[in-house]
N, C-alpha and C positions, 0 to 999 in steps of 0.2 A: 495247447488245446486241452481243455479240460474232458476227463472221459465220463463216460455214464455213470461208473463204478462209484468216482469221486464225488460226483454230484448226488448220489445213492447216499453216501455213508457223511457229506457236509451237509443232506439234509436230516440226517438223523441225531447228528451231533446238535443241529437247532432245536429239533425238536423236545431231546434228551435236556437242555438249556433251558427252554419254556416250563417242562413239567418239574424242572427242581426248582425254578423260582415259586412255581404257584405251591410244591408243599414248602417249598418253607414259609411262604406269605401263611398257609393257613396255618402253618406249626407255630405261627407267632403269633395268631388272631388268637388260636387256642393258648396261648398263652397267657394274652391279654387278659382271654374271659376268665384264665383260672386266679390270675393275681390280680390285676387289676378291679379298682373301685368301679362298678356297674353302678346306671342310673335308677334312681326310685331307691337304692343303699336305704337310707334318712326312714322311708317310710317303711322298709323291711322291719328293718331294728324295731320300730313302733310297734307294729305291727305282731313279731315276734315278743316282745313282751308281753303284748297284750292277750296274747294266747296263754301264755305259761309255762313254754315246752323246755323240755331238759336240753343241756349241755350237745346228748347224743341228738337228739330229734332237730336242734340246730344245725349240728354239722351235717345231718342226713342232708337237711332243705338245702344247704347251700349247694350241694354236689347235685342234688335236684335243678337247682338254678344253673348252674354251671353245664349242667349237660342238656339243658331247654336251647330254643333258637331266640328265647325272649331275648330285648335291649333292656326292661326296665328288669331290675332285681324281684321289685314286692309283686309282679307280674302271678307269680306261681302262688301268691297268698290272696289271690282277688274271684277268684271263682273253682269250684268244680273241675268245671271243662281245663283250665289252663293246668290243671295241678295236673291232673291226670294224662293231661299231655306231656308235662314233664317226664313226669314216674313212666310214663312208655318211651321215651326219650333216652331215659336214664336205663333204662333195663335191655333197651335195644345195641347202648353202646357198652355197658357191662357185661352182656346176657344174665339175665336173670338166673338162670340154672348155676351161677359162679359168685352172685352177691351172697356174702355173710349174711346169717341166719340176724343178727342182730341190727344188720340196717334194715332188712326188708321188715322186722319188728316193727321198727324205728316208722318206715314208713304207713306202716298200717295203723297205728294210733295217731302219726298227722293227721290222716283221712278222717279220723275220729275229732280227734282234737278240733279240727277248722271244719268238721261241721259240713265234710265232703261228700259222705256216703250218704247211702239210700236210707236211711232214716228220716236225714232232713227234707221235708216235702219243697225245700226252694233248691237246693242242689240239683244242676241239672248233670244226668248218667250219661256215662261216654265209657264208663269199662264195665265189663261182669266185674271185677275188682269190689264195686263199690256196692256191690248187694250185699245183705247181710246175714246170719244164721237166720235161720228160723220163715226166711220167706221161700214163699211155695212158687214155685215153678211144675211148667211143661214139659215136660223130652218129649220130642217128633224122633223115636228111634231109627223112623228107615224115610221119613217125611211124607209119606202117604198115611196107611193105617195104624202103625204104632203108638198113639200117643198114652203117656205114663203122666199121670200124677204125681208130684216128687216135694222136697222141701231139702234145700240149702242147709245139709250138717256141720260142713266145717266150710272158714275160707280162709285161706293165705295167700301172698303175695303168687307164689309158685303156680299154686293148683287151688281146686274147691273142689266138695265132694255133696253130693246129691242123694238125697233113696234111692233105694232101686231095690225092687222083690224080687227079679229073677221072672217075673212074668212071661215077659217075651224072650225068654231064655238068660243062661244064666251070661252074667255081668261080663265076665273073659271074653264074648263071642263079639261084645263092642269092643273093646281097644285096639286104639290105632284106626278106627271108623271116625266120622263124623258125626254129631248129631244135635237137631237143632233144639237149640232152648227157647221158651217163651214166657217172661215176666211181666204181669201187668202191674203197675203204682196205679190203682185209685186217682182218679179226678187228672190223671196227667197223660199216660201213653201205653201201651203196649211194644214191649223191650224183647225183640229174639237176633242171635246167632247161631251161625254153625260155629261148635268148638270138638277139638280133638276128645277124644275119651282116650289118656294116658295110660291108664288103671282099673281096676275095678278091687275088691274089698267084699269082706261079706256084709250085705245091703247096703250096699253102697260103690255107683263112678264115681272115679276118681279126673276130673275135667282139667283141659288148660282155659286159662280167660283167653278173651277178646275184648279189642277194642272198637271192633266191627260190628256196631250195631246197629242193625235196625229198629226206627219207633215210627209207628202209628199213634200220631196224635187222640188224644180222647177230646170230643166236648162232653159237656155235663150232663150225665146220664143222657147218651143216645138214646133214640128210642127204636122201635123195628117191629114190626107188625107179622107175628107168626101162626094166630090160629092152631094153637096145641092143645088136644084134647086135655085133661086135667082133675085131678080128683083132689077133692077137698075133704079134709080131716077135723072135725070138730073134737071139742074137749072131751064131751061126752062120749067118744067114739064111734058115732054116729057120721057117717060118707056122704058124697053127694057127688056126682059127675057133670063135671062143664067144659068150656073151652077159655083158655089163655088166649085174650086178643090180641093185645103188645107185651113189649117185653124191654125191661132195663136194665141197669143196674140197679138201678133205685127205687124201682115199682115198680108195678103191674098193670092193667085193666082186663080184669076179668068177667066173666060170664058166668053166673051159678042160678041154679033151679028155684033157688031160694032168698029171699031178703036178708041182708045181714045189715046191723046196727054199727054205727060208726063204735072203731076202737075195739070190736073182738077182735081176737088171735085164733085164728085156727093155721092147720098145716097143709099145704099144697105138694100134689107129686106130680110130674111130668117130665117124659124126656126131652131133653135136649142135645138134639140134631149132633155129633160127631163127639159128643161129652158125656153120655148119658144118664140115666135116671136121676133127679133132682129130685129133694125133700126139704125143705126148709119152713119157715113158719112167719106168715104174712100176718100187716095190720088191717083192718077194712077201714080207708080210709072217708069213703062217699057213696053210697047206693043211689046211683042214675038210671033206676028204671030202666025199661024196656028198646032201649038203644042203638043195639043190631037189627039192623032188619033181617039180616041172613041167621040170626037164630034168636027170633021172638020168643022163643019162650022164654028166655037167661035173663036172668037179670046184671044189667053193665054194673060195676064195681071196682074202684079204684082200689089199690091198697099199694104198701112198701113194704119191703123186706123188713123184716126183726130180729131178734136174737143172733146164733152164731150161723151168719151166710156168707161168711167171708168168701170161704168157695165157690158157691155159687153165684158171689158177685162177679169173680173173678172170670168165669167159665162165661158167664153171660155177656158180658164184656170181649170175650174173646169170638164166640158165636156170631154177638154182632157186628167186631168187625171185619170177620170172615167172609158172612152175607154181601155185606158192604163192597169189601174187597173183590167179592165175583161180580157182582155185578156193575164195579166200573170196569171189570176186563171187559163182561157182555157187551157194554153200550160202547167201549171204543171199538170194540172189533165188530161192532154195526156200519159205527159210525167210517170205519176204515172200507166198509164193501159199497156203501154209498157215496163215497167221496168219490 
């Protein structure tokens, strides 16, 4: 008669049996993938020539390949999205806090090299990783009323480091906080996460990336209909008070007291709702007469942004699709009390 006891510890002995066959199954898969000829080889090689990259920047990509879940080799040289899954792949089984200063080098001129980062308008973003110096960004410090104006000082594989004035107190009082970022790319999406604040520096957090991001898709120049008082700034110095009918990235239609001729420049101010005071300097692109019925006296007026609006392309863009975004919560949570 068999007792309880022994039936306790022969099934423990099966099951001790099972979990050493499956690591060594996988201690050998992983073996496979490290020695082993992987498919699409042939077009790596191609491929890798066809870049230019050093000796090191090859050996980097293969340990890239090798620690991806890809079957084909040239897999991590075929898009953005694939490569960057590797390199988190690769840093997740490394930890990146332990990779040599010289591979994570290594991998940040890949990025360069093939044409991965946010420079190139067909590279599609999957990490903060691939932003580059010198693009402006949001911080949401506490994600209600904080938000800061910043620009991307440095970036490495490790961390990135952002402005920061001390505004909303100084930089030490976020580390080890959350706080969210928001990048728009022009004609493509609106890019935010939450990421760690590790650091701070004088004028300047010091951030971990994410691969966790959210995009709000853009179409081409939305448009959004806001009715903002507005003052108008002519060359001569000379003002004039109207209202802002719509509002884009890309133009305006505005209301002014006065006729303007296709092709002046004058300069427009108005606030903008959670961003504030705008100044930038418009074309007049068409004078449409008297248009509004809700304010006959204005005269309707197309124009587009000129000169340097980057920011306010940027900020307008974000505005509308804030607006946007509240008002699909409005209408499903109508549409939730009517159902």
């Amino acid at each position: 008669m068999i007792l309880p006891s022994q039936l306790i510890w022969l099934g423990a002995i099966i099951i001790m049996g099972l979990v050493l066959l499956v690591l060594v199954e996988i201690n050998r898969s992983n073996l496979r993938r490290e020695h082993e000829e992987m498919f699409g080889t042939k077009d790596f090689d191609e491929k890798v020539a066809a870049n230019n990259l050093t000796p090191k920047e090859i050996r980097t990509l293969e340990k890239l390949v090798r620690a991806s879940k890809f079957e084909n080799k040239d897999a991590v040289l075929n898009s953005s999205h694939l490569f960057e899954t590797a390199v988190s792949d690769f840093y997740e089984i490394r930890d990146v806090d332990m990779v040599r200063d010289e591979t994570l080098d290594a991998v940040s001129r890949l990025r360069q090299k093939l044409g991965f980062d946010a420079s190139n308008p067909l590279s599609v973003i999957a990490s903060t990783r691939q932003f580059n110096v010198g693009n402006r960004v949001d911080l949401l410090l506490d994600g209600v009323g904080k938000l800061k104006h910043s620009e991307i000082l440095s970036q490495k594989e490790k961390k990135w480091k952002v402005a920061y004035d001390g505004s909303f107190g100084p930089g030490s009082s976020y580390e080890g906080k959350e706080v969210r970022i928001r990048w728009t790319r022009p004609e493509d999406a609106v890019y935010s996460a939450n990421v760690k604040v590790c650091g701070s520096e004088p004028g300047m957090l010091v951030l971990r990336h994410s691969i966790s991001l959210d995009k709000q898709q853009l179409r081409r120049w939305l448009r959004e209909i806001v009715n903002f008082p507005v003052e108008a700034v002519f060359a001569d110095g000379k003002t004039c008070n109207g209202m802002l009918y719509d509002l884009s990235a890309g133009g305006i239609l505005i209301g002014l007291p006065i006729e303007c001729e296709s092709g002046l420049h004058i300069r427009i101010r108005f606030e903008l709702p959670s961003f504030g005071p705008e100044d930038v300097e418009i074309e007049i692109l068409r004078n449409l007469g008297h248009k509004n019925a809700d304010y006959p006296e204005l005269y309707s007026t197309t124009a587009s942004f000129t000169g340097a609006f980057g920011w306010t392309q940027e900020r307008v863009l974000q505005y509308i699709f804030e607006v946007n975004k509240q008002k699909k919560a409005k209408e499903s949570a109508k549409n939730a009390l009517t159902s």
